[in-house]
C-alpha positions in Angstrom: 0.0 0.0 0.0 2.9 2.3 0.8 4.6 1.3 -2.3 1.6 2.4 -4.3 1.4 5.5 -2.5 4.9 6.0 -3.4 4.4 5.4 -6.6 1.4 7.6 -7.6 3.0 10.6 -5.8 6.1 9.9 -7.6 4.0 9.8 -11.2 2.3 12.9 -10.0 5.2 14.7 -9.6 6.9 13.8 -12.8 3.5 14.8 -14.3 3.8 18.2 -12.9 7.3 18.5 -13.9 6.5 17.6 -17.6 3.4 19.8 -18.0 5.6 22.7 -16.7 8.7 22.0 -18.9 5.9 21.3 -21.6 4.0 24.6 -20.6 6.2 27.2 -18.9 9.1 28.9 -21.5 11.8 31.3 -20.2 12.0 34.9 -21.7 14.4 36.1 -23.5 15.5 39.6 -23.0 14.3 41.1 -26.8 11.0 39.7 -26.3 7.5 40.9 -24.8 5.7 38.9 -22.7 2.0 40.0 -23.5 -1.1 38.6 -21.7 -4.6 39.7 -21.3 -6.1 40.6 -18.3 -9.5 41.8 -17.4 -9.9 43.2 -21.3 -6.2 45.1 -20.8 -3.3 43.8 -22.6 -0.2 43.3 -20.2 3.1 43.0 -20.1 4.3 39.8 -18.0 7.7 41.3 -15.9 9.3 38.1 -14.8 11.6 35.7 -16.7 9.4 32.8 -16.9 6.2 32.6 -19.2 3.5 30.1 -19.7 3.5 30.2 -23.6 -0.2 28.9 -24.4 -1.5 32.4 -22.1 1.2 34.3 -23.4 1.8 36.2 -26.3 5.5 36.6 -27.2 6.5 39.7 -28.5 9.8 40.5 -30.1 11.4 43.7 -29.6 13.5 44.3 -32.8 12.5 46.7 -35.2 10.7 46.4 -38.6 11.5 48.5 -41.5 9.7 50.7 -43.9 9.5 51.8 -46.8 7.6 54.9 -48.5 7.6 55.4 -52.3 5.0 59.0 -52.2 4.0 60.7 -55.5 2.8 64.1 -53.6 2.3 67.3 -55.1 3.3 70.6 -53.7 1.9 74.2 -53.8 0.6 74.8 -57.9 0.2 71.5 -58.3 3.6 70.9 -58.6 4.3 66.9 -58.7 7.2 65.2 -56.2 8.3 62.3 -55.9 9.8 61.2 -52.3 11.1 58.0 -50.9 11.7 57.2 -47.4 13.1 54.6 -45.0 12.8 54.0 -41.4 12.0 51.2 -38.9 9.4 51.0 -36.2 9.4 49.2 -32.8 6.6 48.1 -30.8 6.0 50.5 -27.9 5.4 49.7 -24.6 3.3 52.2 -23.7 0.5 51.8 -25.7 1.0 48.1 -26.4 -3.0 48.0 -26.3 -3.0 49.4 -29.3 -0.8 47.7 -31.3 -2.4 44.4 -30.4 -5.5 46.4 -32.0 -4.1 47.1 -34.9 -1.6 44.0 -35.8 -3.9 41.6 -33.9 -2.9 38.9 -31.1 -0.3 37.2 -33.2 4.1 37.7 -33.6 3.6 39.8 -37.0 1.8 42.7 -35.1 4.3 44.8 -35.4 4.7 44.2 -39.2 1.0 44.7 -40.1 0.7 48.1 -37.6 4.0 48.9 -39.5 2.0 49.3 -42.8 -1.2 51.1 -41.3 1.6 53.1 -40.3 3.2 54.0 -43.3 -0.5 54.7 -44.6 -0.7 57.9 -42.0 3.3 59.1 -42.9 2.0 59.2 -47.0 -1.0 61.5 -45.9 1.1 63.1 -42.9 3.8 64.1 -46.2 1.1 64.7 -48.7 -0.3 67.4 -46.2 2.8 69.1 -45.4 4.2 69.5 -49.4 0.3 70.9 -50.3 1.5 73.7 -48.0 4.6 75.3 -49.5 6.2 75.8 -52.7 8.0 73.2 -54.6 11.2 75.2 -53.7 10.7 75.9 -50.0 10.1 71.7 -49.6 13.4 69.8 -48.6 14.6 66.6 -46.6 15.1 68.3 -43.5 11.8 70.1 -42.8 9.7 67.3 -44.3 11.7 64.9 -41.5 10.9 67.4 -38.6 7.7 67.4 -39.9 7.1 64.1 -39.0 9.0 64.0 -35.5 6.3 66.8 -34.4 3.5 64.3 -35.2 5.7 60.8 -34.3 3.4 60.6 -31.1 0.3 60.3 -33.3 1.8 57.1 -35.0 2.6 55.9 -31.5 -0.8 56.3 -29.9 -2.8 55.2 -33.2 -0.6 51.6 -33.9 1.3 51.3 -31.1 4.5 51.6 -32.5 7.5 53.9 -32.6 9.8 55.5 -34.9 13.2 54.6 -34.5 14.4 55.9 -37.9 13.1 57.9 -40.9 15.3 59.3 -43.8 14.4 60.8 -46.6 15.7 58.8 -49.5 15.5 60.7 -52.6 13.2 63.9 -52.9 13.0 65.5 -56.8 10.3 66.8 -58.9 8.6 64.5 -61.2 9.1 67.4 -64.0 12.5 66.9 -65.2 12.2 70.9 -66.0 11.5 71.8 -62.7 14.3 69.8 -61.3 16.5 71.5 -63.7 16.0 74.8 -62.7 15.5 74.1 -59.1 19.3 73.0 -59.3 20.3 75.6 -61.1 18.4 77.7 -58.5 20.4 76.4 -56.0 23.9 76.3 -57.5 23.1 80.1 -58.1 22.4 80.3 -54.3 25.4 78.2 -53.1 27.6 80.4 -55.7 25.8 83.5 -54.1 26.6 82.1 -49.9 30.0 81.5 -51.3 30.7 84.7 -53.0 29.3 86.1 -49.2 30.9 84.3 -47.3 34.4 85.2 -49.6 33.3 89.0 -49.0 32.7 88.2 -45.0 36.6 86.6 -45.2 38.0 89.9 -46.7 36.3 92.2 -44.7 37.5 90.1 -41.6 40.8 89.7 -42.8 40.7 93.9 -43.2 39.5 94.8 -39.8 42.2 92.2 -38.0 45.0 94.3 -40.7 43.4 97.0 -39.4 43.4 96.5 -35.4 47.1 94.9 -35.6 48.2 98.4 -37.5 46.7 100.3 -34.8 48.0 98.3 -32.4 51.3 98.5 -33.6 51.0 102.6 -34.2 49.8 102.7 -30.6 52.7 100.7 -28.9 55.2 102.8 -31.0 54.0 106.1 -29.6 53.7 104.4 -26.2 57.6 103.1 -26.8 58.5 106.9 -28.2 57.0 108.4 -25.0 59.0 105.7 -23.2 61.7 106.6 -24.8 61.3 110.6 -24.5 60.4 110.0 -20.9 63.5 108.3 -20.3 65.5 110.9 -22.0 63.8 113.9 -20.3 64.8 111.8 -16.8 68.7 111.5 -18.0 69.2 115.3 -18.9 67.6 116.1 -15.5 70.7 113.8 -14.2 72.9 115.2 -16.3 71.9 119.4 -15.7 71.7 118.1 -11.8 75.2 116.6 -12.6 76.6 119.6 -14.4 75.1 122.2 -11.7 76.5 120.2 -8.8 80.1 120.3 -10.5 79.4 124.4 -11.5 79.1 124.4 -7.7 82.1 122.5 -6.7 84.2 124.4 -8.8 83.0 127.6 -7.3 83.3 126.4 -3.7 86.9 125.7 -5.1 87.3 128.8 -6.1 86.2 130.6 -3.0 88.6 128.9 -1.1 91.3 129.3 -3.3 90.3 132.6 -3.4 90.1 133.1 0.4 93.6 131.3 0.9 94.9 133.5 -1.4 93.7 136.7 0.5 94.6 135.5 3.7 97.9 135.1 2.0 97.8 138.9 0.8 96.8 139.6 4.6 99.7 138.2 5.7 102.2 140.1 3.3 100.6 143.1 3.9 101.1 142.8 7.3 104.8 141.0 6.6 106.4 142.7 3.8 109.4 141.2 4.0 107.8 137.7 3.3 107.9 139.2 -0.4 110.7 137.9 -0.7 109.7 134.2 -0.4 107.3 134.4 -3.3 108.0 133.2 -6.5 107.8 136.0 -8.4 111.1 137.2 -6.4 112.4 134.2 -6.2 112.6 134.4 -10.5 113.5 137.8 -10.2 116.7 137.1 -7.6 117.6 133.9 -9.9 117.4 136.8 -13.2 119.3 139.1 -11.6 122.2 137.1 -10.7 122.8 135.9 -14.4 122.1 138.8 -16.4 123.2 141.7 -13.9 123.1 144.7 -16.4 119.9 143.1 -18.0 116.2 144.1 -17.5 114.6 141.4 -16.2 110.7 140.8 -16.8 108.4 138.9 -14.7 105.5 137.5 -16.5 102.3 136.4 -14.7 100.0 133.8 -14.9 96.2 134.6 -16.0 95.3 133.1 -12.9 98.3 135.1 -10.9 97.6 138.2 -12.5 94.8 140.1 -9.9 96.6 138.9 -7.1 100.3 139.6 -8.7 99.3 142.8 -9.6 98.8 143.4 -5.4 102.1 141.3 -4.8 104.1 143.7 -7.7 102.8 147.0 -5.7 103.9 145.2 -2.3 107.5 144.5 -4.1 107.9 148.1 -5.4 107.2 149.4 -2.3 109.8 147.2 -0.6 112.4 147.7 -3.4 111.9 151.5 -2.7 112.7 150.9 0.8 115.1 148.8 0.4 116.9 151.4 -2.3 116.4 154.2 -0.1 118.6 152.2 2.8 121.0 151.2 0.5 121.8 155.0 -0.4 121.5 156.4 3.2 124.2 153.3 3.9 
């Protein structure tokens, strides 16, 4: 009895463990686990699914691809072609089931509803302007402005749109509408040439002035430091002016003090050089007239010295005769 317990736990158990491996599938991380709940589509968060309740869901995206024959303002024929890829979004997953249906091609079948509201979404925005104003880049953030409209309608996103090829169906018109741009690109170029010389003048223009002003800032330097060393040298030249007439004071006051002290000592006459010369004259040339010549600089003061030495010859005469 034990045994058969045993046994038809045992078979249970295996049972349980086959319906789950049979059942129960493991996510992988690039798909969406989608179940329905109460009317409301889901998204199952854990790693492990059961596959028969679940709808799985990849993640990677689906391209597109738009051949539009649209006309633009005067009835102007285009021609466009884009490419892009969509992605299931998250957010309104409810919708995308909706649209693609409870089935792994959902994306692919909301992809082309999708692609049916870009053509009328670009057919609406070329009606608008002319055939000239129209290019790749407006008609692109065209449809980023209205991207959340293709989300919330089919419940997918864009991931990327370009704009292919975008030309006039009139070979005419897309003849002169490159001509009309060459002319512009010629015109911007001959601009921005213009914009270069005129840049290239003013920088001439503030380095020349920049230079003229540092030269007159160097020749004031320069004048300044010049004005400074003539200062030194007039302080210079004044200060030796007034040496040498200190010098010459004193020499002037020695001298008087000597005159004092003749005049007070005539016989000291006789220890001057000017009768000193006049002994050594007289004693080799005794009949001979002997002439004393002065200096400049001894003449005031000889002059004084030669009336001193007259008067003592006189004296000296007038003993020798009374002897």
């Amino acid at each position: 009895m034990e045994i058969t317990l045993s046994l038809v736990i045992g078979i249970i158990v295996i049972a349980c463990v086959l319906v789950f491996l049979w059942e129960y599938r493991i996510r992988q991380p690039d798909v969406l686990a989608l179940y329905e709940s109460k009317g409301e589509i889901s998204v199952r968060k854990g790693p492990i699914y059961p596959r028969h309740f679940s709808l799985p869901l990849k993640r990677t995206t689906c391209p597109i691809q738009l051949s539009i024959e649209a006309t633009a303002a005067g009835d102007l024929g285009m021609h466009i072609k884009l490419v892009g890829s969509v992605a299931p979004s998250v957010k309104y997953i409810q919708c995308l089931i909706r649209v693609g249906g409870w089935d792994q091609e959902a994306v692919a079948r909301a992809a082309k509803e999708a692609q049916v509201l870009l053509e009328g979404l670009i057919k609406e925005y070329t009606e608008r302007f002319e055939i000239h104003a129209i290019s790749s880049t407006s008609i692109l953030n065209y449809i980023n402005e209205h991207s959340n409209l293709v989300e919330e309608k089919f419940g997918v996103e864009l991931v990327s749109l370009t704009v292919q090829s975008l030309e006039p169906t009139d070979p005419e018109i897309a003849d002169a509408l490159r001509q009309q741009q060459q002319a512009s690109l010629l015109e911007e170029t001959e601009r921005m040439s213009h914009e270069a010389r005129v840049a290239a003048a003013k920088a001439k223009y503030q380095a020349d002035e920049e230079i003229a002003e540092m030269d007159h800032t160097l020749e004031l330097k320069k004048a300044s430091l010049k004005q400074v060393l003539l200062e030194k040298e007039s302080a210079l030249a004044r200060q030796r002016l007034e040496d040498e007439l200190v010098r010459s004071r004193m020499r002037l006051a020695f001298e008087k003090e000597g005159l004092d002290v003749l005049r007070s000592s005539p016989e000291l006459l006789m220890l001057t050089p000017q009768a000193a010369r006049l002994a050594e004259a007289s004693q080799n040339l005794k009949n001979a007239r002997t002439v004393i010549s002065l200096s400049p600089q001894e003449f005031d003061h000889g002059s004084e010295l030669l009336g001193l030495f007259q008067n003592l010859l006189q004296k000296a005469l007038g003993t020798k005769k009374e002897d």
